[in-house]
C-alpha positions as a Markdown table, in Angstrom:
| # | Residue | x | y | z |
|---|---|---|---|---|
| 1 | Unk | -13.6 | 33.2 | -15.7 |
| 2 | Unk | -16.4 | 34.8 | -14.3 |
| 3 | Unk | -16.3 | 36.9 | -11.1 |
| 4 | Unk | -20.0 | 34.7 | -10.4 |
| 5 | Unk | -17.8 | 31.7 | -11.0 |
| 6 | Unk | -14.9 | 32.5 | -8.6 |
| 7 | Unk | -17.3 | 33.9 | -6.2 |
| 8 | Unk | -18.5 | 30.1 | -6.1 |
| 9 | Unk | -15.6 | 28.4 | -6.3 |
| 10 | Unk | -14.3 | 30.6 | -3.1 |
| 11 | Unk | -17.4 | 30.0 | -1.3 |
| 12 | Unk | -17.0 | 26.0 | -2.1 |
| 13 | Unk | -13.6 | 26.6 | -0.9 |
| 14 | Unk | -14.7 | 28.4 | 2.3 |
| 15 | Unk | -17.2 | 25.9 | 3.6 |
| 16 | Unk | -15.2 | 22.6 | 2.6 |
| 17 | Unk | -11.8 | 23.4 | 3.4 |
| 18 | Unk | -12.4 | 23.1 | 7.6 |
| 19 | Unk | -14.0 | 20.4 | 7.1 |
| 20 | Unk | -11.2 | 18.9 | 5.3 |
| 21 | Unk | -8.8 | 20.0 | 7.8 |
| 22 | Unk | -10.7 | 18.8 | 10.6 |
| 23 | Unk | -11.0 | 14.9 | 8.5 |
| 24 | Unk | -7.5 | 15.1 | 8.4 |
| 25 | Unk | -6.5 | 16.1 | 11.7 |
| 26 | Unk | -9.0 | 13.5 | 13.2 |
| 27 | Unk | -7.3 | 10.8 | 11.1 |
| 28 | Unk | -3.8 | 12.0 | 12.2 |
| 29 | Unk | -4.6 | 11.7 | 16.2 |
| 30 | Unk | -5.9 | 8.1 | 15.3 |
| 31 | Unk | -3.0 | 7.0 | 13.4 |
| 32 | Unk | -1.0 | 8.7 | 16.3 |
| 33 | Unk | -2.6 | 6.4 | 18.7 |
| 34 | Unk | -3.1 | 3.4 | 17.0 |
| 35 | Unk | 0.8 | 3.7 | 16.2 |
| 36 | Unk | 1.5 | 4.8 | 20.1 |
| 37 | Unk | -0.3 | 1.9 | 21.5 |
| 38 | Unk | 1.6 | -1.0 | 19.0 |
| 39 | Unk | 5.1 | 0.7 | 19.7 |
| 40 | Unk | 4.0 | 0.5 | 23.5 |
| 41 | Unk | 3.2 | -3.5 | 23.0 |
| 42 | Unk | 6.4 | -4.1 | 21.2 |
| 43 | Unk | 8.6 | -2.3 | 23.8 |
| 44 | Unk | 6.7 | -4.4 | 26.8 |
| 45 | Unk | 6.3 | -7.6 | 25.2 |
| 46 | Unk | 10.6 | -6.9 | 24.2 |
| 47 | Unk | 11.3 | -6.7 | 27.8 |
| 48 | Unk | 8.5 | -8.8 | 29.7 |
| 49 | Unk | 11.5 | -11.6 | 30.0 |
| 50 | Unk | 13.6 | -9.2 | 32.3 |
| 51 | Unk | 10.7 | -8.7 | 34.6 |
| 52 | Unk | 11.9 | -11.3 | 37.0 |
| 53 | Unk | 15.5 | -10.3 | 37.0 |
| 54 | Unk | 14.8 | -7.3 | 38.5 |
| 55 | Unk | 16.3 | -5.0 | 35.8 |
């Protein structure tokens, strides 16, 4: 290999790796609060009988 070749490869590297990072962690916070909000509707819906009791 190269040194022209792993010049490029480091520069493809450089530019897409943040962007890859920043996909992933955008996709992780949604997952985090799609997953939040449907454990939140389980755990109400679970104890929307007891409402009335007053526990």
């Amino acid at each position: 290999m190269s040194s022209k070749e792993n010049y490029s490869t480091r520069k493809i590297l450089k530019e897409t790796l943040p962007v890859l990072a920043a996909i992933f962690i955008a996709m992780a916070s949604v997952m985090y609060i799609l997953f939040k909000s449907w454990s939140n509707k389980l755990y109400f819906e679970k104890w929307k009988d007891y409402e009335d009791c007053g526990i």
